[in-house]
N, C-alpha and C positions, 0 to 999 in steps of 0.2 A: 314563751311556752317551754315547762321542760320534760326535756324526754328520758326516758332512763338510757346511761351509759350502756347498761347491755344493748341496747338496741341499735345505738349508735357504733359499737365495735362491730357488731353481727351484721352493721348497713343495711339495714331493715327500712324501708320508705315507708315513714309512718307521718306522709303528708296527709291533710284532712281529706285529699281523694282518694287516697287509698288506705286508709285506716277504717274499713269497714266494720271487723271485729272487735274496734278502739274506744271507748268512751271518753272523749278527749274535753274536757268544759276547764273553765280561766275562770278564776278568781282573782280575792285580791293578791293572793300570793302566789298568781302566779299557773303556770298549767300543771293540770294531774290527771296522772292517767288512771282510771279503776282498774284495770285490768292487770293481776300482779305478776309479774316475772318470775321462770321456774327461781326455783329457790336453790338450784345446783350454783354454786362458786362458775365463775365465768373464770379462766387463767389467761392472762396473756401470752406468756410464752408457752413454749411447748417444755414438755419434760426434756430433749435433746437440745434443747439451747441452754436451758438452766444447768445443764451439766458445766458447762464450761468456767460458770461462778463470774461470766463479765455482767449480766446485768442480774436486778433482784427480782424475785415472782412476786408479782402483784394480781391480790384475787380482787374480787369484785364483792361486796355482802348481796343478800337479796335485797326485792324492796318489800319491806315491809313497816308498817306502822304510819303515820301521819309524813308531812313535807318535811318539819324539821329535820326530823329523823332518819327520815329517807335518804337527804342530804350529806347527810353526816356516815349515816353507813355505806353508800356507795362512794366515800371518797378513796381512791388508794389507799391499801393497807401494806406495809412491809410486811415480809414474809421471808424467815431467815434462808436462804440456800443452801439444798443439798451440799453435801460437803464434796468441791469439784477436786480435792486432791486428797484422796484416802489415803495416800501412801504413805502421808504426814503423821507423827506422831503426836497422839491428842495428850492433851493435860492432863496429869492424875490429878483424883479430889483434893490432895492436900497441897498442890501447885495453885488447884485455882481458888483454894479456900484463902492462901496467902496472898496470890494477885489480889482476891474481892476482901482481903482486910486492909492491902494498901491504898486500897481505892478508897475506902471507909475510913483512912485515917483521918482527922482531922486537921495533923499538924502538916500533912502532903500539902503544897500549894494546890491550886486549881491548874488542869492542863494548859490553859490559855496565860496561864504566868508561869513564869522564871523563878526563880531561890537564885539568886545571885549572890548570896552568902557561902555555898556550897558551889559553885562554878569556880576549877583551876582553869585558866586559856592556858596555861604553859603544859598541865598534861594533858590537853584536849591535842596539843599538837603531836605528840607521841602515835596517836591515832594515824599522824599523815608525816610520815618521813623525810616528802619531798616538801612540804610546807615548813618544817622546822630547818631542816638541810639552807634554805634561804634565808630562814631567820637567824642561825648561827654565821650565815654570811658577812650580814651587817653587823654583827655586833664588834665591839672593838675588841682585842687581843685580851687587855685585860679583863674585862667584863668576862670574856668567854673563858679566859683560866678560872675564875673566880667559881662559875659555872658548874666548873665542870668539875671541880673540887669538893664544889657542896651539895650537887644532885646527886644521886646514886643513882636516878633512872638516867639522868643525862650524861652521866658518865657511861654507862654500860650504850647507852647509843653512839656513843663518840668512839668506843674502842671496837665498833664494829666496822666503823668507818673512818678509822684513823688518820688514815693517807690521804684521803678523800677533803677531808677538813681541814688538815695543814695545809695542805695544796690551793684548795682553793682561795684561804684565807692570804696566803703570800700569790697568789695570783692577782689579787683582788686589789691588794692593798699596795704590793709590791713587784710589778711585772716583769721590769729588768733584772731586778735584784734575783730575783728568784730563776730567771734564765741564767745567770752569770754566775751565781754563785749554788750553784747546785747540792743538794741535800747529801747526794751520794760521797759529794767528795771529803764531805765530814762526818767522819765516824763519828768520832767523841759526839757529834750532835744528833745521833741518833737511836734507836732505840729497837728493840723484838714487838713486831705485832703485835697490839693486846689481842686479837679476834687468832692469832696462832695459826696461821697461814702462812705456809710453804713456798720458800725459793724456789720455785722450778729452777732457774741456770746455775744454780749450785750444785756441786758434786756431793753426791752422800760421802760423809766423813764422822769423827767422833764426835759424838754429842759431849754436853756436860755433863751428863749419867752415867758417859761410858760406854753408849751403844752406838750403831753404825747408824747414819740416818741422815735425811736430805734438813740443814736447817732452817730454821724459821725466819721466813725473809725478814731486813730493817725497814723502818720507818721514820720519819723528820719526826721532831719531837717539839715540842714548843722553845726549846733554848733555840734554834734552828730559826724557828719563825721571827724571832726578836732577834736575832741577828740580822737578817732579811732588812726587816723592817725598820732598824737602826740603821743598816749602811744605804737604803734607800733616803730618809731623813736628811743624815749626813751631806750624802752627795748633792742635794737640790736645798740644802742651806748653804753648801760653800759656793755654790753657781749662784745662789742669791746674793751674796755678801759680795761678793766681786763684785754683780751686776750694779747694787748697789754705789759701791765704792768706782763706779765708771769701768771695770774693765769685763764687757760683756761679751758671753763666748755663745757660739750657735748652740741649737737644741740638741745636737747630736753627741755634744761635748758630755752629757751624763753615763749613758753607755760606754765610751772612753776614759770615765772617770772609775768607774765601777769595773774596768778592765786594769786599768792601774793600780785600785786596792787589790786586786786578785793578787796580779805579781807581787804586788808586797807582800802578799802573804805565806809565797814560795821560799822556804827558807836558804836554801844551795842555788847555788849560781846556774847547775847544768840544767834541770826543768827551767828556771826562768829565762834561759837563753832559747831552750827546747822551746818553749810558747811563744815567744816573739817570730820565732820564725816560722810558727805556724799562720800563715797567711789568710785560710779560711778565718779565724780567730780573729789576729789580730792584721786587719786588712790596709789600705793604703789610706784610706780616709782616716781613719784610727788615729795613725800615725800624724798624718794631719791637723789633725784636731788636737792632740797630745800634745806634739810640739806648738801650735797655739797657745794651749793651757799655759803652758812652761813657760813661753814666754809671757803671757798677762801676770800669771801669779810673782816673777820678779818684776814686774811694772808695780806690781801694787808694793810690794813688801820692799821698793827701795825708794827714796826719797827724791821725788822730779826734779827738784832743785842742787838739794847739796849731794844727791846719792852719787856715787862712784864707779855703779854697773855690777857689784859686790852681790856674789849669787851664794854666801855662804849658809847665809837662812834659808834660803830654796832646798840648801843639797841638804842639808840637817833635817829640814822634816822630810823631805824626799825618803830619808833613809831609815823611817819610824816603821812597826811592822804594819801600819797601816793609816787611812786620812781620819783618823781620828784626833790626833792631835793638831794638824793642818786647822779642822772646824776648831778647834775650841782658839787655835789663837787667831783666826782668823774673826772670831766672836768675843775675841779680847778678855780672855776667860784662861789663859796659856800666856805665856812671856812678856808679862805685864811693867817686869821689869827687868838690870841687867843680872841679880842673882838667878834668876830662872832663866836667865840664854845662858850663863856659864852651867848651870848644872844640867841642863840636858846637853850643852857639848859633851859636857863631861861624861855624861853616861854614851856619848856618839863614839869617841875617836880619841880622847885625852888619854894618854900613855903616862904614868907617872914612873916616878924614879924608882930602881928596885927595892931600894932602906925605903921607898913610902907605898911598895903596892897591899902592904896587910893594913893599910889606913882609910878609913874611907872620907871622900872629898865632896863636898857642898851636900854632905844628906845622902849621898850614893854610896851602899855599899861596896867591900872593896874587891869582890868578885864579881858585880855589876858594872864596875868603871870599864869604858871603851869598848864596850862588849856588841855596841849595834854595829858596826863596823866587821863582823866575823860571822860566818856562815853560823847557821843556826841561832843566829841572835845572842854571840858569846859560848856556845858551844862547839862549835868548828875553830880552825885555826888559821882556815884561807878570808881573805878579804871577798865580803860580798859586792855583786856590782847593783847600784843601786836602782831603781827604773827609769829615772830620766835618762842616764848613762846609756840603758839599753836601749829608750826609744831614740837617741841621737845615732846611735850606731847601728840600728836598723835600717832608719831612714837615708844613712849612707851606703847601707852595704844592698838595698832595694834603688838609690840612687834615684830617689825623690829630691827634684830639684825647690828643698824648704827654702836652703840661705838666699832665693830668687824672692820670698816673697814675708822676708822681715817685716819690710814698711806696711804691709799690708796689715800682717799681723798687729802692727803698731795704732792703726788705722782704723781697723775691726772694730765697729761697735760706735765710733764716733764721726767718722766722716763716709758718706756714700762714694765707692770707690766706682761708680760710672759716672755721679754731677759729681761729684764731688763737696756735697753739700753736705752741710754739718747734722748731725744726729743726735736731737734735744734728750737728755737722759728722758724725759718720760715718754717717748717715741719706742715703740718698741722696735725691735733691727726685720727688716724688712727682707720676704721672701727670696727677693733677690740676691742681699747679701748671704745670707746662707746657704744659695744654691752656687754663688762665687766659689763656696769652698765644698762645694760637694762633686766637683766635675774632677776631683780625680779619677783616674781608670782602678778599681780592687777587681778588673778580672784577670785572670791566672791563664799563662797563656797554656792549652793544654798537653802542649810539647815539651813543655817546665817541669820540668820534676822535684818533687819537695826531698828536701834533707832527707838523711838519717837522723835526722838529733831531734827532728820534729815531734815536741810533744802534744798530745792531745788532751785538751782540757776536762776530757768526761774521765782517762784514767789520772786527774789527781788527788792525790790525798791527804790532805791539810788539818790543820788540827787551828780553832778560833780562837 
């Protein structure tokens, strides 16, 4: 049987008992009512709900004409909604004559497809800061100079967040290195905000215009970053080559290696004496692990059989301004033969005759001969002291009882020093061994008072 919708909203009981004034007869198609429905629109909602624009007004048509019909007109009609936000500014005619011709274009795709011919992903990401911010994370050093040379949008986002992106990139990639060898302490390696943002802890002083004014704080610069990332490389291939080569040192030995390129990098004897005695710095374990190194790296660089104990290779790269030469011969790629030990002596410490010092000797010019050997790397005239030097005279003047644990040293890496049981090279060294050497005491007793000569590593300032 069917009833009309209106009747059914309005809950009218239009059962055959109470349908008195109803003509209610079944065909084949079905029940129909003679009796026809006011012809007023039925609304579902009220005018105060449709205000709000959550749901749409649906009328109702009358019933009129035959079943099919009937059907068809009383089914829901949309019905557009009052507008629930007047405040909004409406379309002018020549806004929507343009929308309804891009609609009508032909060559528009359909909404339910894509143009993948016209989609960039790399400027979609300019839309989300924090989504590109993590994808310049991964990318590698070069890729992202490459970048940021040939965008101009991606350049102008990188110089708003300059520091932000050098940082994280040597955080990322380079976590000691970048603790240790701090951005600040190198000028030459840095650079003026591109985004032109203000040192607050700077005094206002002369600008380069010539006016008074606070200036524009520095920033790491990418030569900065590649340094970083070069001396972290470095460090964890010469711990490899060792390891390799059988003399393997604890994990902690990379932090102490990257403490040792610093000092090298001090050119005057009086800061790098100032930093060794800074204890926070360079702590008791440090010390430990350094003289460790010292001694493996002359295990390897002298011959177990015919060698003589002969540490003149040690103290010669020892006194390079930094372990960059150590990796390349340590990679056999440096002092492959004996013309190259004499010419880097020669540049170390060789003193020639006076009729021969305007001459220069094995390829060395004659104002570069013996010049590593002198404060500023041949610009001073005092003898520098070189770092092993200073970490042995540390460790004595701290009175770290080392010369008690040579054999250990000797031992380290190859035989377990509780069984005593040997240590297959592809065994890696066992937690225990490396807590053997981590039980020295680095606390400071607080009734100790540190030097005057004590320097601190955040004010220095070095040139790479």
């Amino acid at each position: 049987m069917a009833l009309p919708l209106s009747m059914i909203l309005n809950a009218k009981d239009v059962s055959p008992k109470n349908s008195k004034n109803l003509d209610i007869t079944l065909n084949e198609f079905g029940a129909t009512v003679d009796k026809t429905v006011s012809d007023q629109a039925i609304t579902i909602l009220s005018s105060n709900t449709a205000n709000y624009g959550d749901l749409p007004v649906i009328t109702l048509s009358p019933v009129w004409g035959d079943l099919y019909h009937r059907r068809i007109s009383r089914s829901p009609q949309y019905c557009k909604n009052p507008d629930a936000y007047p405040h909004k500014r409406q379309k002018t005619s020549e806004a929507a004559n343009l929308e309804l011709e891009s609609e009508l274009d032909p060559d528009k795709p359909p909404e339910h497809e894509f143009d993948f011919n016209k989609f960039n992903i790399f400027k979609t990401f300019f839309n989300h800061p924090e989504i590109l911010h993590m994808f310049t994370a991964n990318l590698e050093v070069d890729d992202l100079l490459s970048l940021y040379a040939i965008s101009k949008d991606f350049h102008e986002f990188c110089n708003r967040r300059f520091s932000a992106m050098i940082l994280g990139q040597s955080i990322g990639k380079a976590n000691e290195s970048s603790e240790i060898f701090k951005w600040k302490m190198y000028k030459n390696l840095c650079q003026d905000d591109p985004a032109g943002r203000l040192n607050e802890e700077a005094l206002p002083r002369e600008l380069k215009n010539g006016e008074m004014g606070v200036p524009v704080r520095d920033v790491p610069t990418f030569k900065w970053l590649f340094m970083v990332l070069h001396r972290e490389r470095v460090v964890d291939e010469i711990l490899e080559v060792l390891s390799c080569a059988g003399q393997r040192l604890p994990c902690h030995t990379s932090i102490t290696l990257k403490k040792i390129w610093l000092l090298m990098g001090i050119p005057d004897n009086g800061r790098r004496v100032g930093l060794m005695h800074n204890k926070k710095f360079w702590t008791n374990k440090d010390l430990t692990y350094a003289s460790l190194f010292l001694f493996k790296l002359d295990m390897h660089l002298t011959d177990p059989l015919s060698g003589k104990g002969e540490t003149l290779m040690r103290r010669m790269l020892m006194a390079q301004p930094g372990l960059t030469v150590l990796w390349q011969v340590l990679k056999r790629e440096e002092l492959c033969n004996h013309f190259d030990a004499m010419r880097m002596y020669v540049h170390w410490k060789w003193r020639p005759r006076p009729e021969h010092r305007h001459l220069p000797a094995f390829g060395i010019p004659p104002e570069q001969v013996g010049t590593l050997q002198f404060e500023g790397y041949g610009k001073g005239t005092q003898k520098i002291i070189p770092p092993d030097v200073l970490i042995m005279r540390e460790t004595l003047r701290r009175k770290l009882p080392i010369q008690d644990r040579l054999v250990d040293m000797m031992l380290f890496g190859n035989v377990n020093s509780r069984t005593f049981a040997d240590i297959w090279p592809t065994e890696p060294v066992g937690r225990e061994e490396e807590d053997a050497w981590s039980d020295t005491d680095d606390d400071t007793d607080e009734d100790e008072t540190e030097d005057e000569d004590v320097v601190d590593p955040d004010d220095l300032e070095l040139k790479a």
